[in-house]
C-alpha positions, 0 to 999 in steps of 0.5 A: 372923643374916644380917640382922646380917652384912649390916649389919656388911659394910655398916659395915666398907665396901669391900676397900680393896686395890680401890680405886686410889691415885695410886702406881698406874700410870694406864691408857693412854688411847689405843692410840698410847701402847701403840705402840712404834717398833722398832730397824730403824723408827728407824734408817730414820727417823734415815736419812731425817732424815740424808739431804740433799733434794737432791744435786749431781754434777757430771760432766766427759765427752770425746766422739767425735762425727759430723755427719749430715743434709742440708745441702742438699737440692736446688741449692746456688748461690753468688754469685762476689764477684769475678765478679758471677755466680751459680754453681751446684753441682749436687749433694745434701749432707750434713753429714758430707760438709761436715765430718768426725767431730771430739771434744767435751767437756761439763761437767755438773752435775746436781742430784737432787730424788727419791731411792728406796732406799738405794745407798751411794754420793754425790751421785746414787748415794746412791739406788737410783733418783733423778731430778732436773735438770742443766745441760750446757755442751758445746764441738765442732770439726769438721774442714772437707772438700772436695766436689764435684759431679761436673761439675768444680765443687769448694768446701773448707771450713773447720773449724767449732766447736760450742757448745751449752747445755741444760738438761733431767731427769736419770734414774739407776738402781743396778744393784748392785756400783757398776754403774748406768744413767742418760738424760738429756734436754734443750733449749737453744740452739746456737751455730755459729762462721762458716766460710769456703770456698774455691771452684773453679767451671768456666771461673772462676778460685778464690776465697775466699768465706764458707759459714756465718755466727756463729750461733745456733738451738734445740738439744736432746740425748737420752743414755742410758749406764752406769756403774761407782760407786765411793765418791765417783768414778763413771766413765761411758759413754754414746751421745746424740743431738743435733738442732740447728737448721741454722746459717745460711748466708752472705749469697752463699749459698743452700742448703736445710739441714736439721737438724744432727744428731750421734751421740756415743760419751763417755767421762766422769768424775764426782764426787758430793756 
């Protein structure tokens, strides 16, 4: 009898509900097709598709600024055109006794290359952190003054303008509520307007001769500040640092001038893309 049921189960074949049918869902073939992206994941990587790989700003700052360092650090000699002598005034100087604190202003354009994080707001300050380069035309005049050397010798000179070009990296770091902190530090050249004195040495008569030719040298800037952002306008407030090659002096002159160094307090003004 069990013989027989044996063979009859043989006949009859396998439970055909076991066996699959193309109307069944297939087997995933891999764990990548069980995966599945959650709301907050796509949302970040539609942001991150949005998001422009690279931001401009561009920046428009006022400055105060005054000239310190050595403008000359022994004799300073002076050829009298009229005369035919050599003068000597007998006395150190410096740049900020030569010309007193004058107002600058620079035009600013920064473009951002690395962002982290999420701010809110345009151009640089769409990230929490970003970093990138910029570019800085910066224009200066300084008021010309008079000195002496305490042995009746006196020269006057007159205003001189500054004009500088520098490239460098730019950093900026969101602090919260619109507030944020950024630096930037850059190289370039700089060029210095001719400036003429007028001179009064001892025992001869006054005359007008030149102090400073037109001319150009190596600049670099170092500037950190902070800053309030709101929507696309950001205005900002910072203190730099700037060194200057000396300018050159007249060809009747002989000075040994140091580096051209300025301290600045600005005041700016900047729109974000």
């Amino acid at each position: 009898m069990t013989m027989l049921m044996a063979l009859l189960l043989a006949a009859v074949g396998p439970d055909p509900d076991g066996i699959p049918t193309l109307a069944d869902p297939p087997l995933p073939t891999s764990l990548a097709a069980e995966e599945r992206i959650s709301p907050e994941q796509e949302e970040v990587r539609r942001e991150r598709e949005a998001t422009p790989k690279f931001l401009l700003s561009l920046g428009l700052e006022g400055r105060w600024t005054t000239p310190w360092g050595s403008a000359n650090h022994s004799l300073y000699y002076v050829d009298n055109p009229n005369g035919g002598l050599t003068l000597l005034f007998n006395s150190n100087l410096r740049w900020n006794d030569l010309f007193r604190a004058g107002w600058g202003t620079s035009l600013i354009g920064e473009v951002t290359f690395v962002q982290a994080g999420r701010a809110g707001g345009s151009g640089r300050g769409r990230g929490k952190f970003s970093a990138g380069a910029y570019v800085n035309f910066s224009q200066d005049h300084y008021s010309g003054d008079s000195v002496n050397d305490g042995f009746g010798n006196s020269f006057s000179v007159d205003n001189l303008d500054v004009t500088s070009y520098l490239v460098g990296l730019t950093v900026y770091q969101d602090m919260g509520e619109g507030v944020f902190l950024d630096a930037r530090a850059g190289v370039g050249a700089v060029h210095f307007s001719r400036v003429d004195a007028d001179y009064r040495f001892n025992f001869q008569p006054a005359f007008r001769g030149a102090f400073l030719q037109d001319s150009w040298n190596f600049a670099s800037e170092f500037r950190g500040g902070t800053g309030y952002r709101f929507g696309q306008v950001a205005l900002t407030l910072g203190v730099g640092l700037r060194l200057f090659l000396p300018p050159d002096e007249a060809s009747t002159v002989k000075i040994d001038a140091g580096m051209f160094l300025t301290f600045d307090v600005d005041l700016g003004l900047e729109i974000g893309f």
